[in-house]
PDB file of N, H, CA, C and O in Angstrom:
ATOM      1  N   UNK A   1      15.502  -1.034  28.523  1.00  0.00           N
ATOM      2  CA  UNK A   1      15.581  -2.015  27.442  1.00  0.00           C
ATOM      3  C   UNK A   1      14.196  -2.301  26.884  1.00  0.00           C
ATOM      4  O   UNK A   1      13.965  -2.667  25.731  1.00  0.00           O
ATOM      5  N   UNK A   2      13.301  -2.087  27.849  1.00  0.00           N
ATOM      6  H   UNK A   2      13.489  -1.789  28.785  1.00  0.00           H
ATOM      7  CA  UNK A   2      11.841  -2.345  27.296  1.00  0.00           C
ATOM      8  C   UNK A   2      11.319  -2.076  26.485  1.00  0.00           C
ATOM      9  O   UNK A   2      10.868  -2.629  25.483  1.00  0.00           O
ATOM     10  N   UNK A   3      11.369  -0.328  27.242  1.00  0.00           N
ATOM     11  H   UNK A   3      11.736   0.121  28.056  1.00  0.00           H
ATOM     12  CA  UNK A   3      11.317   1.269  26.311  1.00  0.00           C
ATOM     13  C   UNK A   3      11.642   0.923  24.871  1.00  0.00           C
ATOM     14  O   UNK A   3      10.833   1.007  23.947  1.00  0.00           O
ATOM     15  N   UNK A   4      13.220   0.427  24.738  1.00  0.00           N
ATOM     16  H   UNK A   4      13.878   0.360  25.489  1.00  0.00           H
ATOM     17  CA  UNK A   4      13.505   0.903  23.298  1.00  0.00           C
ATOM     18  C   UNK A   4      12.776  -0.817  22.718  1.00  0.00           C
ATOM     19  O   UNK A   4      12.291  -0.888  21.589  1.00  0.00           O
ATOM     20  N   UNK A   5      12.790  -1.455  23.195  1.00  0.00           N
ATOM     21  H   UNK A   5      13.184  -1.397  24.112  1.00  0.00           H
ATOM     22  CA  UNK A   5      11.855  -2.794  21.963  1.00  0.00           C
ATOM     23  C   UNK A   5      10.409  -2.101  21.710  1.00  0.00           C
ATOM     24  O   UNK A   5       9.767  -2.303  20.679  1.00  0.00           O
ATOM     25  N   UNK A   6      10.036  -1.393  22.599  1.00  0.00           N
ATOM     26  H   UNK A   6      10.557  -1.229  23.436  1.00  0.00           H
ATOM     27  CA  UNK A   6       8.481  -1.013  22.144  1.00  0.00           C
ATOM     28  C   UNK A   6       8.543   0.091  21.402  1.00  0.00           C
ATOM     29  O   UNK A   6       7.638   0.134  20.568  1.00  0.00           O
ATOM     30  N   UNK A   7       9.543   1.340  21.388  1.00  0.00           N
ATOM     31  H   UNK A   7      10.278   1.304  22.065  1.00  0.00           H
ATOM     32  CA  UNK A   7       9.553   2.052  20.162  1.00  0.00           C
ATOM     33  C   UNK A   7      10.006   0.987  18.984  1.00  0.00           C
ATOM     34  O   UNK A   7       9.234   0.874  18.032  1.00  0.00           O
ATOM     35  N   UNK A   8      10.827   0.452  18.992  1.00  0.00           N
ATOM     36  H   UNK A   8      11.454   0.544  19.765  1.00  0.00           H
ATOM     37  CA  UNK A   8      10.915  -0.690  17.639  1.00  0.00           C
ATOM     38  C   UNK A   8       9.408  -1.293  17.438  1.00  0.00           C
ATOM     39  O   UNK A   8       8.926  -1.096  16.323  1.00  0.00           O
ATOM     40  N   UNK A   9       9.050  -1.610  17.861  1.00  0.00           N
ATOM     41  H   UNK A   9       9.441  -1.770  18.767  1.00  0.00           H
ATOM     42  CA  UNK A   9       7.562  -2.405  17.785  1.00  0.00           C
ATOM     43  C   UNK A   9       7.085  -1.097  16.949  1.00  0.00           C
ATOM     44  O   UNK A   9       7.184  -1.095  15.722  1.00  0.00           O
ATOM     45  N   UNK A  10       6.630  -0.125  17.568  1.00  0.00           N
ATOM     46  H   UNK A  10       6.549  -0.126  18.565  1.00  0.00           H
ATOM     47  CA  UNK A  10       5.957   0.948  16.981  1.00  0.00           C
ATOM     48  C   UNK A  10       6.097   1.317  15.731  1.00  0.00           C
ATOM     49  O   UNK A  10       5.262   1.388  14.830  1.00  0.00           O
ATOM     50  N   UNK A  11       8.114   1.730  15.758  1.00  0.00           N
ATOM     51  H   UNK A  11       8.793   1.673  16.490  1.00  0.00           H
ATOM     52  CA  UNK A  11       8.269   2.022  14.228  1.00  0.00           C
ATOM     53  C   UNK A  11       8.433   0.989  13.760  1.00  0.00           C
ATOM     54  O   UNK A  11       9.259   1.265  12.889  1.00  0.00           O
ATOM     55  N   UNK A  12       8.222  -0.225  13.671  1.00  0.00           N
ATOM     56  H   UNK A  12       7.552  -0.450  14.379  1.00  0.00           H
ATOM     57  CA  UNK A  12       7.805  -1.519  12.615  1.00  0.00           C
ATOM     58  C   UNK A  12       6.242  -1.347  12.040  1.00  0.00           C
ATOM     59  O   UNK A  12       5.701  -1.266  10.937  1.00  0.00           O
ATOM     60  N   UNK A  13       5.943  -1.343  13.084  1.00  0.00           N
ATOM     61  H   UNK A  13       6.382  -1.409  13.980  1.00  0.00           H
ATOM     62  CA  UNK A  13       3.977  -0.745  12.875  1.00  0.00           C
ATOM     63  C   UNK A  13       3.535  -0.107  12.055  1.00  0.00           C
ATOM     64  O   UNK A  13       2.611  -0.366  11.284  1.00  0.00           O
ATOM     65  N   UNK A  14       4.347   1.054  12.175  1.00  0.00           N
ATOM     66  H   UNK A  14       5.098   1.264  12.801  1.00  0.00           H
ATOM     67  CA  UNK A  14       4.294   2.248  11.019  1.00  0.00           C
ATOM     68  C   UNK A  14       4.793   1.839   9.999  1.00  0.00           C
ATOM     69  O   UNK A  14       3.945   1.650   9.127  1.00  0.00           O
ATOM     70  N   UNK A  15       6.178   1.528   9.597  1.00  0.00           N
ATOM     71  H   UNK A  15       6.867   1.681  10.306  1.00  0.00           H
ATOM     72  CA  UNK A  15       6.665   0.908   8.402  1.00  0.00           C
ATOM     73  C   UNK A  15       6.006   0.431   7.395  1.00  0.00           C
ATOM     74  O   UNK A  15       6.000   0.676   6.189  1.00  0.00           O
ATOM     75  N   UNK A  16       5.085  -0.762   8.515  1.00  0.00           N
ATOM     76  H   UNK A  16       5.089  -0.961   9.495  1.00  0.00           H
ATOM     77  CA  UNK A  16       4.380  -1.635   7.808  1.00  0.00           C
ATOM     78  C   UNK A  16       2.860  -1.063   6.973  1.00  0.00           C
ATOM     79  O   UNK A  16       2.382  -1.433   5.901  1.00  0.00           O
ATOM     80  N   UNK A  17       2.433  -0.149   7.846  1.00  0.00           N
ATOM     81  H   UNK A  17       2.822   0.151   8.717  1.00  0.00           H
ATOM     82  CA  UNK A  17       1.316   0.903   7.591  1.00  0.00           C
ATOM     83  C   UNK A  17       1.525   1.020   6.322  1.00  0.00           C
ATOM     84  O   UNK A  17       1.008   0.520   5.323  1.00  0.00           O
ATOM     85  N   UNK A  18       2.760   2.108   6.599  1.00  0.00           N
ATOM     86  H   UNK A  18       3.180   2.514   7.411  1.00  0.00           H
ATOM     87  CA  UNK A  18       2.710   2.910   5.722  1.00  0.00           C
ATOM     88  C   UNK A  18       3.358   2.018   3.977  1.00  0.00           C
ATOM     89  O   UNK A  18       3.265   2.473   2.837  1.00  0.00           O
ATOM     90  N   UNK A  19       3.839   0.966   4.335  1.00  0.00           N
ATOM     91  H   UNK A  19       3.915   0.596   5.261  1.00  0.00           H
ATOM     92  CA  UNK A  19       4.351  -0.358   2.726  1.00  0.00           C
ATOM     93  C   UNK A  19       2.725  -0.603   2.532  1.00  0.00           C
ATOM     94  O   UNK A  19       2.505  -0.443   1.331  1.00  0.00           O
ATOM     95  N   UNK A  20       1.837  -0.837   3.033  1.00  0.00           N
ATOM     96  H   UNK A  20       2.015  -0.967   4.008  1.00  0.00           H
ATOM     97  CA  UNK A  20       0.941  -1.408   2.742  1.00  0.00           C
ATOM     98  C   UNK A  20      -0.087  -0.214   2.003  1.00  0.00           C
ATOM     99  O   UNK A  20      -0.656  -0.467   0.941  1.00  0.00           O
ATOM    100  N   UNK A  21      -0.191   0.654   2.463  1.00  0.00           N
ATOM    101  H   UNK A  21       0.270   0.860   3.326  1.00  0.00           H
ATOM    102  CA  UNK A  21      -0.874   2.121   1.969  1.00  0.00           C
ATOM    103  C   UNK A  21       0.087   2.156   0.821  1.00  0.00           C
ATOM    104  O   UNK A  21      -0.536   2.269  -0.234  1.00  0.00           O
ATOM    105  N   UNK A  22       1.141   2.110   0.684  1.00  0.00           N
ATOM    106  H   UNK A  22       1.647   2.019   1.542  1.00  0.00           H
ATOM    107  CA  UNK A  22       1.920   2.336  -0.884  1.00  0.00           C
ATOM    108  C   UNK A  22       1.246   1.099  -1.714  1.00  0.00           C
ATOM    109  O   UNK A  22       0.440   1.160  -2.642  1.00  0.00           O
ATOM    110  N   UNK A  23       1.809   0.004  -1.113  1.00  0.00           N
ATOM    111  H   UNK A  23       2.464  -0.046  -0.359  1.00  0.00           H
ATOM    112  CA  UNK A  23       1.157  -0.868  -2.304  1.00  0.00           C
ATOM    113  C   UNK A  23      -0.487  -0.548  -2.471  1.00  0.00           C
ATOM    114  O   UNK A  23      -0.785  -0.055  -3.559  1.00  0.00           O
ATOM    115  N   UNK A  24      -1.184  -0.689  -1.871  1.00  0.00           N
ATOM    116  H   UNK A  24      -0.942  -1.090  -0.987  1.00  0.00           H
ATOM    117  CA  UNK A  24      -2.614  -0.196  -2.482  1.00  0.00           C
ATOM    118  C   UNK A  24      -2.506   1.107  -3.377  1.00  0.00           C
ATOM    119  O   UNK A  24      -3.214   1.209  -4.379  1.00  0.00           O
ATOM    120  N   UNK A  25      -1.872   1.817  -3.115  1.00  0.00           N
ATOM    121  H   UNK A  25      -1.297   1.735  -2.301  1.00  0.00           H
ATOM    122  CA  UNK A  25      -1.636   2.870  -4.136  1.00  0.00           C
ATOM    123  C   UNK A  25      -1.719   2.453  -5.454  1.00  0.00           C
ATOM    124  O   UNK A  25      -2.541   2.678  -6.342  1.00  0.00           O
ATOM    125  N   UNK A  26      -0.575   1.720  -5.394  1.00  0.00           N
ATOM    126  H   UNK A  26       0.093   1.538  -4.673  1.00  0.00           H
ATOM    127  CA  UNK A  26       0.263   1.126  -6.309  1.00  0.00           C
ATOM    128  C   UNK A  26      -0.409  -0.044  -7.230  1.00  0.00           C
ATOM    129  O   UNK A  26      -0.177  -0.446  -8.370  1.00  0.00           O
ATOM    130  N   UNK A  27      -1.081  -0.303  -6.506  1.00  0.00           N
ATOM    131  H   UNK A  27      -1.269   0.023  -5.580  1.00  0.00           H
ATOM    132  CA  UNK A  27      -2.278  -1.606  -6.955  1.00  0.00           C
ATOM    133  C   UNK A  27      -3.146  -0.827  -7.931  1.00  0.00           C
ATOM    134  O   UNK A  27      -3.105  -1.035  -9.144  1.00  0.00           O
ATOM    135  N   UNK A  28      -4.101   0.272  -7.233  1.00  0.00           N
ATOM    136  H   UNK A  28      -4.134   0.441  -6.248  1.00  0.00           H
ATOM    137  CA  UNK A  28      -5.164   1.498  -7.697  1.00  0.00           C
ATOM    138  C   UNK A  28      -4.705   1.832  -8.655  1.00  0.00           C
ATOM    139  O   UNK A  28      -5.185   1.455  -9.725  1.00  0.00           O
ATOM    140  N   UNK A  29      -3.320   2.877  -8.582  1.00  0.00           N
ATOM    141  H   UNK A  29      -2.930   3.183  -7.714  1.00  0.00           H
ATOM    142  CA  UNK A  29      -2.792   3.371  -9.894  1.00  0.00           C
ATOM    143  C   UNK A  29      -2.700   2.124 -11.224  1.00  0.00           C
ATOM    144  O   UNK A  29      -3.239   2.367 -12.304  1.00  0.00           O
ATOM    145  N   UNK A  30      -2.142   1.129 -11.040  1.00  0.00           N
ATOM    146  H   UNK A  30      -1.704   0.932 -10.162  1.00  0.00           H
ATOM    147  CA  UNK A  30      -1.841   0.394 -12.470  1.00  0.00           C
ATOM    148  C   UNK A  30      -3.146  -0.509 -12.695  1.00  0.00           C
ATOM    149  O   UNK A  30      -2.970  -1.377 -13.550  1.00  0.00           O
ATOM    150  N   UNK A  31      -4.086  -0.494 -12.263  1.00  0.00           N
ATOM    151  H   UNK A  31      -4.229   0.210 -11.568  1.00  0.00           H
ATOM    152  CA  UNK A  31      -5.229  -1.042 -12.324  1.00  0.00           C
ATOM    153  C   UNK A  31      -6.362   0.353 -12.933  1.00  0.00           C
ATOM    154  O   UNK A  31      -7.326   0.128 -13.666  1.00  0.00           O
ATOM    155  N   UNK A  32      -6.053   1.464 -12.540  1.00  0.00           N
ATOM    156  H   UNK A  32      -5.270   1.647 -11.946  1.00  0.00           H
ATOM    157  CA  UNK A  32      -6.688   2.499 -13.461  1.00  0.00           C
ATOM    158  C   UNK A  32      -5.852   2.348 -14.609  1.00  0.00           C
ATOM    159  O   UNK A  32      -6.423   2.515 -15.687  1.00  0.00           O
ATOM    160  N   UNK A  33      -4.687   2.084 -14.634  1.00  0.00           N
ATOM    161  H   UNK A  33      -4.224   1.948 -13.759  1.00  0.00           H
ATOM    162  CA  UNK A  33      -3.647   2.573 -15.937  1.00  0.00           C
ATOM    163  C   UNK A  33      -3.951   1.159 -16.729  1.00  0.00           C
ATOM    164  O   UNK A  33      -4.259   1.498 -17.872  1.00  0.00           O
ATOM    165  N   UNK A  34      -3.995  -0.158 -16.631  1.00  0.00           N
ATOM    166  H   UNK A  34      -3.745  -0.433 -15.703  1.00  0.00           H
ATOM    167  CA  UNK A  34      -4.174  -0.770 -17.191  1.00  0.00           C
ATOM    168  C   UNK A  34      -5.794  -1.630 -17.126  1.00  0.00           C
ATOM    169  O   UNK A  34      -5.954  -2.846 -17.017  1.00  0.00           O
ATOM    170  N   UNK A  35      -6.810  -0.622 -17.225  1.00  0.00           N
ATOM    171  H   UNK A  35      -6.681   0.365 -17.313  1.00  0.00           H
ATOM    172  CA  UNK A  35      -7.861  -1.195 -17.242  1.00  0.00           C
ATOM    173  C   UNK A  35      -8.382  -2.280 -18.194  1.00  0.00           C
ATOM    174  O   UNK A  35      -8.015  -2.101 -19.355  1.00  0.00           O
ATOM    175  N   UNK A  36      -9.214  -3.454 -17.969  1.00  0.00           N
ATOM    176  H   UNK A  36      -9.512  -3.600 -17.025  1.00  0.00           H
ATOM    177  CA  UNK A  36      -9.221  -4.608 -18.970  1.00  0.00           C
ATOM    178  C   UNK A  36     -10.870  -3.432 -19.988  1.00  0.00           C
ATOM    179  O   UNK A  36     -11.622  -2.493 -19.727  1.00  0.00           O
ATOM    180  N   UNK A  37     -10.556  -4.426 -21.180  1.00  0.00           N
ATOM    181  H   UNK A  37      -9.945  -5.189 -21.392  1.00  0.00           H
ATOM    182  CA  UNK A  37     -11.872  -4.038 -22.171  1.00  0.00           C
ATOM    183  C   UNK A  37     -13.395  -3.348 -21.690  1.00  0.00           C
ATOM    184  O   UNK A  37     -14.097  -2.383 -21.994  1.00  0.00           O
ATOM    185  N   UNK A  38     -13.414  -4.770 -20.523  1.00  0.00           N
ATOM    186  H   UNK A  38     -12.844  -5.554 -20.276  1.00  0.00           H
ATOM    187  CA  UNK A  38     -14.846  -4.577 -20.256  1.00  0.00           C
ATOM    188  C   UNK A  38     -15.185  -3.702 -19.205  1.00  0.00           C
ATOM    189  O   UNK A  38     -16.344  -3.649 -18.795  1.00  0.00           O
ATOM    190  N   UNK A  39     -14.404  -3.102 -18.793  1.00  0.00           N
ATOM    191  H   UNK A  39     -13.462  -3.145 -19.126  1.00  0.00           H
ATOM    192  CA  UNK A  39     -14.857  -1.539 -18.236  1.00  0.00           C
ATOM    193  C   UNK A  39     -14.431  -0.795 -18.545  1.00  0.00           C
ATOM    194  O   UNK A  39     -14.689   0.209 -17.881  1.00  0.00           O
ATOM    195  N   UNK A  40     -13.653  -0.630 -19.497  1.00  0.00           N
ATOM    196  H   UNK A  40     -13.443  -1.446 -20.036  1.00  0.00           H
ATOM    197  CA  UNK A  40     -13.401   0.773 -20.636  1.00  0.00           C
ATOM    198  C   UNK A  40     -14.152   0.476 -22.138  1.00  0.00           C
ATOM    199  O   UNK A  40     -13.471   0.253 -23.139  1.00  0.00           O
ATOM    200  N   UNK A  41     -14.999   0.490 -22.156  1.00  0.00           N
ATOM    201  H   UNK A  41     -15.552   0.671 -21.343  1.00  0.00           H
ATOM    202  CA  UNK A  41     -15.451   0.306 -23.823  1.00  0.00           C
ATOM    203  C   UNK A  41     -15.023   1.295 -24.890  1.00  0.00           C
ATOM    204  O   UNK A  41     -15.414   2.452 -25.042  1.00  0.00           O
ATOM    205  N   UNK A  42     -14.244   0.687 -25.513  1.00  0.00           N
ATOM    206  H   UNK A  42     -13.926  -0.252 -25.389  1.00  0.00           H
ATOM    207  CA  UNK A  42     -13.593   1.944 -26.433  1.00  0.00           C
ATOM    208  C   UNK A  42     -14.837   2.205 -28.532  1.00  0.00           C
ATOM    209  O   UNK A  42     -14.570   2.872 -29.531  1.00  0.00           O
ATOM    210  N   UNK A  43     -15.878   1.404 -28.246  1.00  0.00           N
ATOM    211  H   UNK A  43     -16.096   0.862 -27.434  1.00  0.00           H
ATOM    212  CA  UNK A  43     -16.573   1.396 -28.903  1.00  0.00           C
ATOM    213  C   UNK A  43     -17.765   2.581 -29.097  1.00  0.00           C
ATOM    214  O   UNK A  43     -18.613   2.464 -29.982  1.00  0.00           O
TER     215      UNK A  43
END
């Protein structure tokens, strides 16, 4: 019974890893895609 709560623990771990590595992605990408004025000067 131990065994299997600590693989749950683990693959929660990872889950969470790996949601959090997406959202930074996800953050990066629309923050290049929607850059404000003053660090794209289109002048």
């Amino acid at each position: 019974m131990s065994k299997l709560l600590e693989n749950a623990g683990v693959i929660a771990f990872i889950l969470a890893f790996l949601f959090c590595c997406f959202g930074i992605s996800l953050v990066i990408f629309y923050g290049f895609l929607y850059m404000p004025p003053a660090i794209t000067p289109i002048s």
